[in-house]
BAPA-643840 format. One record per residue (C-alpha): x, y, z; residue number from 1; residue in one letter. Coordinates in Angstrom, 3 decimals, decimal comma. Layout:
N
        c1        c2        c3    k  r
         X         Y         Z  NUM  A
...
This chain:
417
        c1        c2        c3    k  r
   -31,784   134,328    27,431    1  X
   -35,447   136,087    27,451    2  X
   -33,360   139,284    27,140    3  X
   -31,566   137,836    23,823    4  X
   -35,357   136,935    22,731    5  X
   -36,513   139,851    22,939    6  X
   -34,594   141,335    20,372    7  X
   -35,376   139,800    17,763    8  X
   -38,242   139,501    15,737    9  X
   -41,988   138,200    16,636   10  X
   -41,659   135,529    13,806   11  X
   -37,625   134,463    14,787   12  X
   -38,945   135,196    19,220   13  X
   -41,950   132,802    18,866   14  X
   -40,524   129,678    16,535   15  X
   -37,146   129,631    18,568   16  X
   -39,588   129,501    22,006   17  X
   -41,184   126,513    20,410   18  X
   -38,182   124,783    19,845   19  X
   -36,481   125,467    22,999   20  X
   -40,158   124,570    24,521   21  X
   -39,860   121,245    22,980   22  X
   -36,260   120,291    23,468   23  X
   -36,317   121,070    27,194   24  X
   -39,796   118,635    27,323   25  X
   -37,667   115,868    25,731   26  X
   -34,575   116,607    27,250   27  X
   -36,471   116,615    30,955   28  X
   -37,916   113,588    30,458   29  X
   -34,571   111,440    30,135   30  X
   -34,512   112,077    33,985   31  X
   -37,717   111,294    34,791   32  X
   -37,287   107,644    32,893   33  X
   -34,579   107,488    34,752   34  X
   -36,608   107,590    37,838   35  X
   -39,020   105,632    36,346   36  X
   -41,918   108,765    36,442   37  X
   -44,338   109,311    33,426   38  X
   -43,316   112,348    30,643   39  X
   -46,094   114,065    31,810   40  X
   -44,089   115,007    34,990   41  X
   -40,827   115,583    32,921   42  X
   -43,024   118,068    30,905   43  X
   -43,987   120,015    33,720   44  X
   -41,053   120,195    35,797   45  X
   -38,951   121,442    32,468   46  X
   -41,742   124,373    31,922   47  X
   -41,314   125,529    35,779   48  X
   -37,459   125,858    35,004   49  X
   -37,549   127,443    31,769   50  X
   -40,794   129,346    32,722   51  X
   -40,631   133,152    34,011   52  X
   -40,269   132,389    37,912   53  X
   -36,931   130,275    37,360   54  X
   -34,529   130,796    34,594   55  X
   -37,118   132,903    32,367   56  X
   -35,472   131,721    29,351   57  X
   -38,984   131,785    27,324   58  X
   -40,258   135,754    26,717   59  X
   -43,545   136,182    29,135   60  X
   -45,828   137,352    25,896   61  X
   -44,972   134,839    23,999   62  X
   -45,822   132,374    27,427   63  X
   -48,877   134,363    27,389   64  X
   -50,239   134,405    24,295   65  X
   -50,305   130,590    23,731   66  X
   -52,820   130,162    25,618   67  X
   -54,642   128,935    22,632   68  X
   -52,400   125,622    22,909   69  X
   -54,470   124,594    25,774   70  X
   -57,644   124,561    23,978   71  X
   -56,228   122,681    21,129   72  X
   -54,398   119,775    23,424   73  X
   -57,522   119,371    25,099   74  X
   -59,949   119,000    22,330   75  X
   -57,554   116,155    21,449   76  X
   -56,942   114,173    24,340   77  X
   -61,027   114,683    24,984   78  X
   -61,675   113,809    20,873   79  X
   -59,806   110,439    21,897   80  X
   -61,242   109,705    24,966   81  X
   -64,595   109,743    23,627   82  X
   -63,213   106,388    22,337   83  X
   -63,508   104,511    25,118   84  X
   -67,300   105,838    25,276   85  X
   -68,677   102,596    23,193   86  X
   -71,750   101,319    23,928   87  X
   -70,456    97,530    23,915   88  X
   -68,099    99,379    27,006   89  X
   -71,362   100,083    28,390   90  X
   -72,660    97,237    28,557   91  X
   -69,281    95,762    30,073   92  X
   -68,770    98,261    32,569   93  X
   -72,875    99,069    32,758   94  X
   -74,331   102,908    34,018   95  X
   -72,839   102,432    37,569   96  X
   -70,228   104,872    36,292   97  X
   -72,286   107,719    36,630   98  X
   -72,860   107,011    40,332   99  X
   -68,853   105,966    40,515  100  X
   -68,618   109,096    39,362  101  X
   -70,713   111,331    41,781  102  X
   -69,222   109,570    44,789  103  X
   -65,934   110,036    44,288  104  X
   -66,403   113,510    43,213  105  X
   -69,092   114,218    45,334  106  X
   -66,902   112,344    48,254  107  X
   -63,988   114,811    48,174  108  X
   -65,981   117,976    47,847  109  X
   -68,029   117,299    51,238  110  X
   -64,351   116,025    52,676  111  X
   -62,746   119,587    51,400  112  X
   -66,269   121,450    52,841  113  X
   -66,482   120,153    56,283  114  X
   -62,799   119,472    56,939  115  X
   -62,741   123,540    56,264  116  X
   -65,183   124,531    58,148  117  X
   -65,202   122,109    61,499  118  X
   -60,396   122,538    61,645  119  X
   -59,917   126,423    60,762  120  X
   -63,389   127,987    61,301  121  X
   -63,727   129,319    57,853  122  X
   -66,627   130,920    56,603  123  X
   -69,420   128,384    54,832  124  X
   -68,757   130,492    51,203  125  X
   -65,341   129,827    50,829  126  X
   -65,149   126,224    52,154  127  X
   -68,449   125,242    50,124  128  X
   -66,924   126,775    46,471  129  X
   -63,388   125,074    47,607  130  X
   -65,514   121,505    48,013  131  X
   -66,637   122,088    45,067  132  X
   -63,428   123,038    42,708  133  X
   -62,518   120,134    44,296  134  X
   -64,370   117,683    42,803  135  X
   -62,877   118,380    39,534  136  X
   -59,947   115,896    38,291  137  X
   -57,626   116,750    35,468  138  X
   -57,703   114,449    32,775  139  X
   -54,707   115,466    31,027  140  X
   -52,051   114,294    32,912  141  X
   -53,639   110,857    33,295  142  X
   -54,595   110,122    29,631  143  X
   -51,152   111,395    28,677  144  X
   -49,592   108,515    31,088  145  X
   -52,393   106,052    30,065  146  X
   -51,182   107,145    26,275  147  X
   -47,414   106,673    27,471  148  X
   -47,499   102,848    28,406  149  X
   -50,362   102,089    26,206  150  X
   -52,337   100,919    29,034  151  X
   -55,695    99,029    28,270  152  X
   -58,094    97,289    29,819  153  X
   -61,489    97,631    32,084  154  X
   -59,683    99,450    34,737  155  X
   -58,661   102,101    31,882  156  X
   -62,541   102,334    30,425  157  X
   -63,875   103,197    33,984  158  X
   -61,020   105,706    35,146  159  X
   -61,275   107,343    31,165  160  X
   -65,223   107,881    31,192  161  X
   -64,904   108,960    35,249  162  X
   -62,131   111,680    34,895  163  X
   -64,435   112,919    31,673  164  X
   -67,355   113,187    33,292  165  X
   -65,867   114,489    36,522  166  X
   -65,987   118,223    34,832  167  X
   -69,477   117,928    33,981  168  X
   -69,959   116,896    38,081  169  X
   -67,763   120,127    38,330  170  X
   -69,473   122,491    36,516  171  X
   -73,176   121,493    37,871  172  X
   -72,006   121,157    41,711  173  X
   -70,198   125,098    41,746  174  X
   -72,833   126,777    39,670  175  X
   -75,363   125,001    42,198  176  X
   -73,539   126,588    45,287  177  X
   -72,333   130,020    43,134  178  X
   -75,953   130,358    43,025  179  X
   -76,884   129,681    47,045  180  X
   -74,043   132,026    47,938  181  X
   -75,179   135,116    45,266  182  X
   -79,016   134,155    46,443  183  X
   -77,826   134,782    50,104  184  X
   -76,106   137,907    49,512  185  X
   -79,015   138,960    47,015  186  X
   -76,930   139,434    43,776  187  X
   -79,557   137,841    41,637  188  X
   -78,373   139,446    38,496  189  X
   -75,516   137,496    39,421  190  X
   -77,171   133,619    38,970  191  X
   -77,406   134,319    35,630  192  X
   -73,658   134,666    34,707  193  X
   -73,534   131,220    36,670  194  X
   -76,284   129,556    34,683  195  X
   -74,814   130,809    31,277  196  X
   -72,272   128,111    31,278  197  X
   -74,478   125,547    31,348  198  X
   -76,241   126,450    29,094  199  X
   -73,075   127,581    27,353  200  X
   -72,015   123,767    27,987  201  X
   -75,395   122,298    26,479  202  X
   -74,904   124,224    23,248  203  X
   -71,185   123,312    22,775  204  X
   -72,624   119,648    23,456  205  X
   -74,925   119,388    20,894  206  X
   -72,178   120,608    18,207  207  X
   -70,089   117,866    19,196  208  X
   -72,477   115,834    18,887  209  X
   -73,652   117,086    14,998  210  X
   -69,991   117,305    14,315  211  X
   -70,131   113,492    14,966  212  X
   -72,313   112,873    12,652  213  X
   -70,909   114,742    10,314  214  X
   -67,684   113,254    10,413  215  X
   -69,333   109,949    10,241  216  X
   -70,582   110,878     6,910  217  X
   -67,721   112,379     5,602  218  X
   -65,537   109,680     5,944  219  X
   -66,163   107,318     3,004  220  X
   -63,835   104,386     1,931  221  X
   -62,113   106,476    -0,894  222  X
   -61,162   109,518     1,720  223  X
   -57,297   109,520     1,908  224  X
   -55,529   109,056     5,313  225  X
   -54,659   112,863     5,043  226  X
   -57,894   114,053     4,147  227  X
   -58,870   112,697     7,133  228  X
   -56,956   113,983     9,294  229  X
   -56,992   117,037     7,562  230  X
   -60,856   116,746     8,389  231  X
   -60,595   115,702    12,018  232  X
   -58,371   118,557    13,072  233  X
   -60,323   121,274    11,076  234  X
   -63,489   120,447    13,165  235  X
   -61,823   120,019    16,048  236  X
   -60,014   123,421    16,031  237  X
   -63,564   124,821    15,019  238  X
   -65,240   123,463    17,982  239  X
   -62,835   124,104    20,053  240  X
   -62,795   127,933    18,744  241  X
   -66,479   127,634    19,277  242  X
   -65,884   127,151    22,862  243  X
   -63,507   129,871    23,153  244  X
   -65,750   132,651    22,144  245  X
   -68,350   132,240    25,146  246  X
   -64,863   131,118    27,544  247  X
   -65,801   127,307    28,238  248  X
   -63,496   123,842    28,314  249  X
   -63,629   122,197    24,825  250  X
   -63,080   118,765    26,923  251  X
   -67,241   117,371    27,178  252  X
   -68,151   118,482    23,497  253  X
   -65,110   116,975    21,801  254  X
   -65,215   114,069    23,717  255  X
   -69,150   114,247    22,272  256  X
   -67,715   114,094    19,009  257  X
   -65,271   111,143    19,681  258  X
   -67,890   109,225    21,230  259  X
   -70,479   110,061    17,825  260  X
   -67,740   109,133    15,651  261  X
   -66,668   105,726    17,758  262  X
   -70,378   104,575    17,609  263  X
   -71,235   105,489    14,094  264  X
   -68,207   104,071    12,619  265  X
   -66,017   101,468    14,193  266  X
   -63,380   102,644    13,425  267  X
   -60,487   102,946    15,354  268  X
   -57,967   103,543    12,540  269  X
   -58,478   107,534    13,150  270  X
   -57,715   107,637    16,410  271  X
   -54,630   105,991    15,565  272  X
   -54,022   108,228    13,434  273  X
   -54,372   111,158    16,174  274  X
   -52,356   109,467    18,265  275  X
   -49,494   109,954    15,860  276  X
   -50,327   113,549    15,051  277  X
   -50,625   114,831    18,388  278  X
   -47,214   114,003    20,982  279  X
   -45,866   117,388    19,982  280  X
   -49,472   119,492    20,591  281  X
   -49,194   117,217    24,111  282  X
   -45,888   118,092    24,637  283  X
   -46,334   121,674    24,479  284  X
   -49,391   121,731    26,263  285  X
   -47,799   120,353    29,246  286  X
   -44,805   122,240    29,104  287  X
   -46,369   125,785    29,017  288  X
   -48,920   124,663    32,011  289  X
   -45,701   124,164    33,898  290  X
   -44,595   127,439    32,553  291  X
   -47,360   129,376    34,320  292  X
   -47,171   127,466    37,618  293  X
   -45,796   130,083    39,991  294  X
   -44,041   127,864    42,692  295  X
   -43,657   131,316    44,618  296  X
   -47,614   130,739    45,492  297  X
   -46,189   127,670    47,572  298  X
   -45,583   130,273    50,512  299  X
   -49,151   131,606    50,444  300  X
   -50,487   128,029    50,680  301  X
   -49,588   127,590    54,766  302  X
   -51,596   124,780    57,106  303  X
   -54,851   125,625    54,906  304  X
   -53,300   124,588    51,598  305  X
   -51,734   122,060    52,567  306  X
   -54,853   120,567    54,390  307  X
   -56,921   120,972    50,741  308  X
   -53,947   119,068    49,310  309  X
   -54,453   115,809    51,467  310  X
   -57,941   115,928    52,298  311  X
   -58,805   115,939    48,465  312  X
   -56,730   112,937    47,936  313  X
   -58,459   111,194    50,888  314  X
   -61,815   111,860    49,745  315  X
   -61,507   111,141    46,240  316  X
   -59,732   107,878    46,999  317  X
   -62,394   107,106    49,820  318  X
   -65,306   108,337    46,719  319  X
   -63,699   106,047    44,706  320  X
   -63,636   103,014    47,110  321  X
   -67,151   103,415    48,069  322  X
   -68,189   104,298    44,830  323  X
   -67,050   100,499    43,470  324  X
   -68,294    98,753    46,274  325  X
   -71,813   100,400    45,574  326  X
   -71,531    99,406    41,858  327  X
   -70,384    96,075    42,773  328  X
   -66,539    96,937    39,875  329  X
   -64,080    94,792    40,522  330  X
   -61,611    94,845    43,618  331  X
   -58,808    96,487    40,861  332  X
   -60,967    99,678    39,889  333  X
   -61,577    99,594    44,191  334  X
   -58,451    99,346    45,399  335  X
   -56,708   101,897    42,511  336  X
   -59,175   104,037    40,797  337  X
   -58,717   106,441    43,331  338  X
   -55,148   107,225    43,070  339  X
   -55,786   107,614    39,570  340  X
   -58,054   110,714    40,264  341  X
   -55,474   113,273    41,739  342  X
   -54,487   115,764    39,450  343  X
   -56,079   119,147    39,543  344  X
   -55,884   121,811    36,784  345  X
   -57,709   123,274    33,602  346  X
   -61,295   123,683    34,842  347  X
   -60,369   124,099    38,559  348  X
   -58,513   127,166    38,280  349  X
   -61,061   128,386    35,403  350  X
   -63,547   128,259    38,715  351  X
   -61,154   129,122    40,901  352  X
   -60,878   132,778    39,346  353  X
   -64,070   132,854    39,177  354  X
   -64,709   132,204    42,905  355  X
   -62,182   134,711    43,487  356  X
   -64,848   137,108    41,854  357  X
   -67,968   135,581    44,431  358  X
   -65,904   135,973    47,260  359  X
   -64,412   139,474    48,665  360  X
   -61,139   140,645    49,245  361  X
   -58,345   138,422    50,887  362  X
   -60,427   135,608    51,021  363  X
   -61,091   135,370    47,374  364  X
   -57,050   135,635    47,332  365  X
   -56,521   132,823    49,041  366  X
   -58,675   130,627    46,842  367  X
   -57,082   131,286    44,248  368  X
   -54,050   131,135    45,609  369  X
   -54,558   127,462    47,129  370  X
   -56,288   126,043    44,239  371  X
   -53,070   127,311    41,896  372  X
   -50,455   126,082    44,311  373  X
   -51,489   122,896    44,885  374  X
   -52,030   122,344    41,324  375  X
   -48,177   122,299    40,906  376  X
   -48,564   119,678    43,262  377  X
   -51,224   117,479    41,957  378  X
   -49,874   117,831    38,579  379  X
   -46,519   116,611    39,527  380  X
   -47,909   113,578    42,074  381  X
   -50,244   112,675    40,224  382  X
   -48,501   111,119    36,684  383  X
   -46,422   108,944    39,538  384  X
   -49,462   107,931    41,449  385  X
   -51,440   107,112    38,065  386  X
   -48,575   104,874    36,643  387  X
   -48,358   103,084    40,143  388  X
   -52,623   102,582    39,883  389  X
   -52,287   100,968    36,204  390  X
   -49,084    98,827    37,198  391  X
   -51,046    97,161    40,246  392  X
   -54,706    97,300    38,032  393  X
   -52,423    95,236    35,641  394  X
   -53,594    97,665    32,880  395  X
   -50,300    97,749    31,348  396  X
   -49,288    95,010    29,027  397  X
   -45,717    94,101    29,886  398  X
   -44,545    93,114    26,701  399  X
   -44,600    96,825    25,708  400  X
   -41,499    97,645    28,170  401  X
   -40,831    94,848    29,749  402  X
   -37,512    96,057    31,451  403  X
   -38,482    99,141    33,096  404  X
   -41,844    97,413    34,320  405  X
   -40,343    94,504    35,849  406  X
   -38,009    96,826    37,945  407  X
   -40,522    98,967    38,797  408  X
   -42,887    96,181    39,901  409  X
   -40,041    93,859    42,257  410  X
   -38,829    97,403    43,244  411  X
   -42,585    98,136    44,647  412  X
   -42,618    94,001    46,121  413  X
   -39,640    94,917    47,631  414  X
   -40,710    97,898    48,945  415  X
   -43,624    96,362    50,680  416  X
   -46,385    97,658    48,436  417  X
């Protein structure tokens, strides 16, 4: 099929990759409803077949250069998160997210740390940049299943503004240890190009937060529905650009701009708006991620890999637990926020190459190499486990599918769970 592809022309090669793209997405997930599993996993799974280390159906440059679409679906899903950023959610859910926040994230990267160095003797570099890649969560995957069965809800306001501000907890904790490890090897040209993306990050921050404002203005009562959105998109594609020319996530400064927006205006008509404009961006998004998931890299993962994958789950779940006690959140966000908080992508492997560039050789290999491996794994375990978190959190209003969700609830009684 790629062969076929290839002969034709760029124009005819990259619109019959989108539609093929698409198809297989939609096509995919008619088995996963079947086995009652979010889209976002249907998604996924389709890109890994029709991806280049399977059936290679789609060309590799044209997988390659739309890269772009992952900048685009996440200043979306971040624009609409910044949604559930209100201050009357504040008030209901109160600051204690921010320390919710650093203990679960905080939890899992000591778990990953010490579990790495005290088991397989690894050196205190790698195992203190792998803690701290893994304090990062994925948001994608989750909003895209909290999108899917329009779940709502306090349970949904703490896990949205947690997995949000899990990057920023990210981005602070590995330039923080970046910086000890090029200090102790005496590259202190070196901190700099570790500090830039903060700053980077600050910057990007305060245009999503003008572009807020902006929008708030710009929106008057006469503005037609697709001026609007005409007007939404353009700014998000600009900040999102923005972000691409210094190589940062568009995620905290979009959701900036959602949050701006939410608070200036009320109004919650344009985010409905973007809900209906973006399923095929999503779709896309999450197909092509599966695309570039090489499931070869699950023979270089061995003991080690598989000891980041369930150690990170235990220590973000045990974060989370401890986190809500702390806060004094309800026993639903206690007992389920955690498995909520599993997938891994997007900013992790971002810092993963980059701590393949702090650390020498083979080593540096091997992070990578775990850290893109056992995304495939996250991304695929964690839609499931998400769905399961908002069906016990009774986040999910039954009305909306009530057949499915009764199954899947007396199949889960049944079960024992």
């Amino acid at each position: 099929m790629e062969s076929i592809l290839n002969r034709l022309d760029s124009t005819t090669t990259v619109l019959l990759s989108l539609s093929i793209i698409m198809l297989a997405g939609f096509l995919l997930t008619r088995l996963t409803k079947l086995a009652r599993l979010p889209n976002v996993t249907g998604y996924i799974i389709s890109g890994i077949l029709i991806g280049p280390y399977v059936l290679n159906i789609i060309p590799t440059e044209v997988s390659e250069g739309m890269s772009f679409i992952n900048d685009i679906a996440l200043g979306f899903i971040a624009f609409g998160v910044g949604r559930y950023f209100k201050k009357e959610a504040f008030k209901e859910i109160g600051f204690g997210i921010i320390t919710l926040t650093l203990f679960e994230a905080i939890t899992a990267g000591v778990f990953i740390t010490i579990f790495m160095r005290l088991v397989f003797r690894l050196n205190w570099s790698f195992c203190l940049l792998l803690g701290a890649i893994a304090t990062a969560t994925a948001p994608a995957s989750t909003m895209a299943t909290i999108r899917q069965y329009h779940a709502r809800g306090v349970f949904v306001n703490t896990l949205l503004q947690v997995v949000a501000l899990d990057d920023a907890v990210c981005l602070i904790v590995f330039s923080l240890v970046a910086a000890i490890i090029n200090t102790a090897k005496g590259g202190a040209v070196a901190i700099m190009d570790i500090l830039l993306p903060i700053i980077y990050n600050i910057i990007a921050l305060s245009v999503g937060f003008g572009s807020g404002l902006i929008l708030s203005k710009l929106m008057t009562p006469k503005r037609s529905e697709d001026n609007r959105l005409i007007l939404t998109v353009s700014m998000l594609l600009g900040i999102a650009g923005l972000c691409a020319i210094v190589d940062i996530s568009p995620l905290l400064s979009c959701m900036l701009f959602g949050t701006v927006y939410i608070n200036k205006t009320k109004d919650k008509e344009l985010h409905k708006q973007m809900s209906r404009f973006s399923p095929p961006i999503l779709s896309i998004f999450f197909v092509v991620s599966g695309m570039n998931l090489d499931i070869g890299s699950f023979k270089t993962l061995g003991l080690i890999g598989v000891a980041y994958f369930v150690v990170r789950i235990a220590g973000k779940y045990l974060g989370a637990f401890l986190g809500s006690m702390v806060t004094g959140l309800t026993k639903e966000i206690r007992n389920y926020l955690g498995l909520a908080l599993i997938p891994q992508a997007g900013v992790s492997i971002g810092l993963a190459f980059l701590g393949k560039r702090i650390l020498p050789g083979a080593i540096g290999n091997m992070l990578l190499a775990i850290i893109l491996s056992s995304s495939v794994l996250y991304e695929l375990v964690g839609p499931a486990c998400a769905k399961y978190a908002l069906f016990k959190s009774e986040s999910i209003d039954l009305v909306k599918e009530p057949n499915s969700l009764c199954k899947t609830i007396s199949s889960a009684k049944g079960a024992g769970t």
